[in-house]
MIDO-449295 format. One record per residue: residue number from 1; residue in three letters; x negated, y negated, z negated of N, C-alpha, C in turn. Coordinates in Angstrom, 1 decimal, m for minus. Each point is the difference from the previous one (the first is absolute). Layout:
BEGIN
(site NUM; 'ALA'; (X; Y; Z); (X; Y; Z); (X; Y; Z))
...
% end
This chain:
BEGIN
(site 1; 'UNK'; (74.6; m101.0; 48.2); (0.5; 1.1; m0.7); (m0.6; 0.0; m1.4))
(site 2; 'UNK'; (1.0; 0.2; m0.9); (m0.8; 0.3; m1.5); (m0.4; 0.9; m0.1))
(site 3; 'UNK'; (m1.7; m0.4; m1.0); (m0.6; 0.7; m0.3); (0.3; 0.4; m1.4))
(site 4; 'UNK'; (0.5; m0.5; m0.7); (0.5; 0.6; m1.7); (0.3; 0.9; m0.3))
(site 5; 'UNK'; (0.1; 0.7; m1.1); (0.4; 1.4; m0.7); (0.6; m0.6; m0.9))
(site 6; 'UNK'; (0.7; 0.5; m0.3); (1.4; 0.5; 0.8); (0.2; m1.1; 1.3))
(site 7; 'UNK'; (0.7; 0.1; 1.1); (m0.1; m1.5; 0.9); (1.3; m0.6; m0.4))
(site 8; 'UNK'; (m0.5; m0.8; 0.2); (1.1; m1.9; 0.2); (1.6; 0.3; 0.5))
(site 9; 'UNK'; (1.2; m0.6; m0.7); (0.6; 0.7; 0.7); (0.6; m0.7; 1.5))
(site 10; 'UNK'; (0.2; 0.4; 1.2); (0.5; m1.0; 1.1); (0.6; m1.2; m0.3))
(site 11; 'UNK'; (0.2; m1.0; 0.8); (0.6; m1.2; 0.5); (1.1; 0.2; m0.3))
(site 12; 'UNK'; (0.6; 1.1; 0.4); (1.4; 0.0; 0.3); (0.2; 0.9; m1.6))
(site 13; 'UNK'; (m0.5; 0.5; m0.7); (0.5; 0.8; m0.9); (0.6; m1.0; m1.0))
(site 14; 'UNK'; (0.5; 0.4; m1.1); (1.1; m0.8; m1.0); (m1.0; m0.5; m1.0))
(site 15; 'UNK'; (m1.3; 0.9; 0.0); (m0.6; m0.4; m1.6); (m1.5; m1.0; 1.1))
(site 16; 'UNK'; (0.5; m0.3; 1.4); (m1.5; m0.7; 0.6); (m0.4; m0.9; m1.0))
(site 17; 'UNK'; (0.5; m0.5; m1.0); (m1.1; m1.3; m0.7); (m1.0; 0.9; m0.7))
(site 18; 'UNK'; (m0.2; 1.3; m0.5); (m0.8; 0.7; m0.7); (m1.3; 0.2; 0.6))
(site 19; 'UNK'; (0.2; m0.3; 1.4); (m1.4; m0.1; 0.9); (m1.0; m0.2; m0.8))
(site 20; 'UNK'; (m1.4; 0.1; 0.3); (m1.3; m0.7; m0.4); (m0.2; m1.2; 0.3))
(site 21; 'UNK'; (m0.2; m1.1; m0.9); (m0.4; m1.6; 0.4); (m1.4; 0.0; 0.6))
(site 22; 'UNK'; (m0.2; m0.3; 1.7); (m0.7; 0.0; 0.9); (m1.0; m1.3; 0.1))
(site 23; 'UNK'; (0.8; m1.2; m0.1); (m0.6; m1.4; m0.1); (0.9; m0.5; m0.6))
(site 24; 'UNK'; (m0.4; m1.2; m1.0); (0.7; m0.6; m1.2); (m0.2; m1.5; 0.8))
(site 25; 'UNK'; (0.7; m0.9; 0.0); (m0.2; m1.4; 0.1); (1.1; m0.9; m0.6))
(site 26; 'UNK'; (m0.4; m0.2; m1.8); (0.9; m0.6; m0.8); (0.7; m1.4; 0.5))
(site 27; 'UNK'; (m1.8; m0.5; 0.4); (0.1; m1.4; 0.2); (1.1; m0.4; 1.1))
(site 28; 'UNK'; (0.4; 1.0; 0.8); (0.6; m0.5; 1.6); (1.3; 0.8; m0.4))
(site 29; 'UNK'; (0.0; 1.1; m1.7); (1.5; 0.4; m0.1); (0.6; 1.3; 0.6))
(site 30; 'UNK'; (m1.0; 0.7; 0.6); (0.7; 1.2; 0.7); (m1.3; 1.0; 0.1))
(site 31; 'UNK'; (0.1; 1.5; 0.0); (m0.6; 1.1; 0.3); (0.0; 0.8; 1.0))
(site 32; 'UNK'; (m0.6; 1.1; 0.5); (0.2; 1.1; 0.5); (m0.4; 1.3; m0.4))
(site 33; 'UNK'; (0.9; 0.7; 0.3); (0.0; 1.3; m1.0); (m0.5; 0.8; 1.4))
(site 34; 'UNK'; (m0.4; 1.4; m0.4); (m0.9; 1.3; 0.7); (1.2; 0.2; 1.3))
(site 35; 'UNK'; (1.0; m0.1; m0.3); (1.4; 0.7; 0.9); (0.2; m1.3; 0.9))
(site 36; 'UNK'; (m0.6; m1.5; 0.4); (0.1; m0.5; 0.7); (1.5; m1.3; m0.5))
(site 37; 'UNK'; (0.0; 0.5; m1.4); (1.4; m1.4; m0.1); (m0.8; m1.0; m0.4))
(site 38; 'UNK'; (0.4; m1.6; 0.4); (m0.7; m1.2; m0.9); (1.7; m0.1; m1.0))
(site 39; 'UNK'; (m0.9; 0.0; m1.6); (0.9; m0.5; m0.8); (m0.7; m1.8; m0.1))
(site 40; 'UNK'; (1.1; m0.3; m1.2); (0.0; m1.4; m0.2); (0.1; m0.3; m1.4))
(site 41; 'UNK'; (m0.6; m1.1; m0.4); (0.7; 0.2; m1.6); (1.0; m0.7; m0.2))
(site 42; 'UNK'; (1.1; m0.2; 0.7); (1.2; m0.7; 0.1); (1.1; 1.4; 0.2))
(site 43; 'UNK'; (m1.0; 1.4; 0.4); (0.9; 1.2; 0.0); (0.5; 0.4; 1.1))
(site 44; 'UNK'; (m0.4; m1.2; 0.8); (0.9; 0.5; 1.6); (m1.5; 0.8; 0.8))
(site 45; 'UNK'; (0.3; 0.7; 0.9); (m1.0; 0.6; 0.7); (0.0; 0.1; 1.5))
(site 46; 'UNK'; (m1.1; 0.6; 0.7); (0.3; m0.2; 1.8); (m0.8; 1.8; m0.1))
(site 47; 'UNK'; (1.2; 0.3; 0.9); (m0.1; 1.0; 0.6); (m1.3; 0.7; 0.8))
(site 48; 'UNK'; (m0.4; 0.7; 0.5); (m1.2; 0.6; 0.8); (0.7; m0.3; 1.7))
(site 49; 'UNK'; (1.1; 0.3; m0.3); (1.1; m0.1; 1.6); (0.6; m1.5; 0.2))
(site 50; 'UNK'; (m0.3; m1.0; m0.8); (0.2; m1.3; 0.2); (1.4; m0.4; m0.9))
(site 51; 'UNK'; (0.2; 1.0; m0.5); (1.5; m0.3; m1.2); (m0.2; m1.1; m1.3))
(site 52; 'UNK'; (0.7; m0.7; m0.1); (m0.7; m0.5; m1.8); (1.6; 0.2; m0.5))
(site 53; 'UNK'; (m0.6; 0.3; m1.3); (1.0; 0.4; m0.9); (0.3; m1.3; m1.1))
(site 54; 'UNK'; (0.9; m0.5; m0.1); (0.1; m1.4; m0.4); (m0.6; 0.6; m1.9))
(site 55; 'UNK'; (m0.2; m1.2; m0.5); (m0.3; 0.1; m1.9); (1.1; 0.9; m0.6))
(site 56; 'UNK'; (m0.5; 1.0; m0.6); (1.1; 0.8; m0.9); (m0.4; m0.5; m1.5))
(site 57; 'UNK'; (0.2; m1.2; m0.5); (m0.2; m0.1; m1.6); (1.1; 0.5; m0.7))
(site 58; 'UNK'; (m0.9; 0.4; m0.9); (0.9; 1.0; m1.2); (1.1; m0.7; m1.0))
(site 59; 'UNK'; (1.1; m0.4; 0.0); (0.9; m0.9; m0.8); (0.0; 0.2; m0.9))
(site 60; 'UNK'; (m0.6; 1.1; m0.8); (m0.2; 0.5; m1.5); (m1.5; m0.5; m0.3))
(site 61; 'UNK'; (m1.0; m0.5; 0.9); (m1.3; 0.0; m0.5); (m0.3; m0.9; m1.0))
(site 62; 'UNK'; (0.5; m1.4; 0.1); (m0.4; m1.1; m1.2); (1.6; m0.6; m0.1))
(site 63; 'UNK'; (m0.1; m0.3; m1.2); (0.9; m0.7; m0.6); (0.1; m1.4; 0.0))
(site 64; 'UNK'; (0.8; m0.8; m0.1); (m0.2; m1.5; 0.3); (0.0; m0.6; m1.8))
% end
């Protein structure tokens, strides 16, 4: 359960990436946030319930 003020918002909510970053591990490329999601830095993430959400990259982010 989160302990933060204001808390984390759930797994399931729409803004979950706003969570608190819990453990960081650049070198291996993925995190976990307070609300129990692992993100990735490829964008895709795994669920708390065993879901993964495939990479959402931004098509507006860089230019070629």
């Amino acid at each position: 359960m989160c302990q933060h003020q204001p808390q984390c918002p759930p797994a399931d909510a729409p803004d979950h990436e706003a969570a608190f970053l819990v453990a960081f591990h650049p070198e291996q490329g993925w995190g976990l946030l307070c609300n129990g999601v692992v993100i990735f830095d490829d964008t895709g993430e795994l669920m708390p319930d065993g879901r993964s959400i495939p990479a959402h990259h931004d098509p507006y982010g860089q230019a070629a």
